[in-house]
C-alpha positions as CSV (number, residue, x, y, z in Angstrom):
1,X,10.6,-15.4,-11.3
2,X,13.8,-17.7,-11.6
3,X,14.6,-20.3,-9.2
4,X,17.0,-20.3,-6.5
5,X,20.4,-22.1,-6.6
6,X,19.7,-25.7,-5.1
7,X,23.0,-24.9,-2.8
8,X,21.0,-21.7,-1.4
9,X,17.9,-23.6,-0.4
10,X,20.0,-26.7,1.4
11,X,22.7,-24.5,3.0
12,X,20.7,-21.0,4.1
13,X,17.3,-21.4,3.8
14,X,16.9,-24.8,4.9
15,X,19.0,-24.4,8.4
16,X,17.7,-21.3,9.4
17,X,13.8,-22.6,9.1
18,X,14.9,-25.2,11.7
19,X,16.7,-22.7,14.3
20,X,14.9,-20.9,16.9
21,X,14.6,-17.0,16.3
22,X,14.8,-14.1,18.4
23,X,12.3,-13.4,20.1
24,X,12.5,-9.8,19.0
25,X,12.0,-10.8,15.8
26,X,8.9,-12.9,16.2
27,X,7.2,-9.8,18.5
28,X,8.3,-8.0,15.3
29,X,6.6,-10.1,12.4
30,X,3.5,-10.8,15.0
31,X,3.0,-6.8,15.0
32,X,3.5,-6.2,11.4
33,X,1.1,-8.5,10.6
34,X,-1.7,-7.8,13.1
35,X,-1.2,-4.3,12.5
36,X,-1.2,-4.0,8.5
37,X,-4.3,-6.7,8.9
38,X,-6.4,-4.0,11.3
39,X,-5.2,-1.5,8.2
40,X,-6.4,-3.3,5.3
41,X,-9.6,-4.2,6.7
42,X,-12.5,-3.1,4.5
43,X,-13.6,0.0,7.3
44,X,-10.6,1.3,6.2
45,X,-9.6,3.0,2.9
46,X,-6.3,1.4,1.8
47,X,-5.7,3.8,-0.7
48,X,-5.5,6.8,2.3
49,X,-3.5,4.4,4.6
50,X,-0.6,3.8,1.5
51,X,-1.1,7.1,0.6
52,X,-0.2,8.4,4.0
53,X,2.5,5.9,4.2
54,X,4.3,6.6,1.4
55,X,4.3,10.1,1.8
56,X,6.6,9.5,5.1
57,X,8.8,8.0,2.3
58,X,8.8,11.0,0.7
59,X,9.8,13.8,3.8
60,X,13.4,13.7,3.9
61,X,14.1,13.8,7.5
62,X,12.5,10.2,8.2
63,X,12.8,8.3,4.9
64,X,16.6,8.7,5.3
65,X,16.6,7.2,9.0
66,X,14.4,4.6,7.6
67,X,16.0,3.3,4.8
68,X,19.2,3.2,6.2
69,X,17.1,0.1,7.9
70,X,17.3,-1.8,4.7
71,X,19.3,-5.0,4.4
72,X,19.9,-4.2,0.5
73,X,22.4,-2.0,-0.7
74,X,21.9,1.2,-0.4
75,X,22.3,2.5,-4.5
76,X,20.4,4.7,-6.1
77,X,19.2,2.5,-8.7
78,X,17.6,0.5,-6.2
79,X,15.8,3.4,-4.5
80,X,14.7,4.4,-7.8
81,X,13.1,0.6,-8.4
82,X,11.4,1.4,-5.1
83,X,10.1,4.8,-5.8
84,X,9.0,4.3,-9.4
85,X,9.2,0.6,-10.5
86,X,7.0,-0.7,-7.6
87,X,3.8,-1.4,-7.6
88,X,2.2,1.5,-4.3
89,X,1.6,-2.3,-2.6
90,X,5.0,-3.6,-2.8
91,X,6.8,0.2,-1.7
92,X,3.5,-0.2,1.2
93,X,5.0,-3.6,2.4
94,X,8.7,-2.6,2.1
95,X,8.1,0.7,4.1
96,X,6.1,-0.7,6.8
97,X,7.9,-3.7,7.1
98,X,11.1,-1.3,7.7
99,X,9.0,0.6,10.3
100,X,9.4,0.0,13.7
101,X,7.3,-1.9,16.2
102,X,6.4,1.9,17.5
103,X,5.9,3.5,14.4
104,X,3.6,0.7,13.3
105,X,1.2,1.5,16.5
106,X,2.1,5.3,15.7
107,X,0.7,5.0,12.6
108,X,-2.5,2.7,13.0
109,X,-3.5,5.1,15.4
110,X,-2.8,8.1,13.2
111,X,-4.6,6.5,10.4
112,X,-7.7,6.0,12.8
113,X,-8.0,9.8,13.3
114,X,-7.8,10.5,9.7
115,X,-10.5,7.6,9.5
116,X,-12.8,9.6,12.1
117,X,-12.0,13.1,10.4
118,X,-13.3,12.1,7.2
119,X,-16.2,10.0,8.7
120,X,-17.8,13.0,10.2
């Protein structure tokens, strides 16, 4: 991985670790990480939960909505790095980081019924 331009790390990063963030945001990266811990925990069966996760990438309907979430530029050759260049982890982080607070509970709680189904 290269480095990043000194001028970037003084003048963007830098400054904006010192500012106080929204509280929005901080509710937001509290929730994706509780939630994607209760996930990965070992009762679970991470390859169902990314499974399941990245099939939502793949219905039409809400991967577009989602997406359009993304702070990158929407091209095609960087969906195509998502869909087939990534690793399943990195498209799982990149997806449910893009979820919403709501869709994160959504689907932790979905995931616990497919849990229970395949427990009985």
């Amino acid at each position: 991985m290269e480095k990043l331009p000194f001028d970037i790390i003084i003048n963007h990063i830098i400054p904006y670790t010192y500012n106080i963030q929204a509280k929005l945001l901080l509710e937001d990266i509290k929730n994706y990480y509780e939630i994607k811990k209760i996930l990965m925990d070992d009762k679970y069966n991470t390859n169902i939960i990314k499974r399941e996760l990245l099939s939502v990438l793949y219905s039409k309907t809400k991967a577009t909505r989602i997406w359009s979430r993304r702070f990158q530029v929407n091209s095609k050759e960087y969906n195509y790095k998502i869909l087939y260049k990534y690793s399943q982890n990195t498209r799982f982080n990149i997806l449910f980081g893009l979820f919403s607070k709501q869709e994160r509970i959504f689907f932790s709680e979905y995931i616990k019924q497919i849990q229970q189904s395949i427990l009985k």
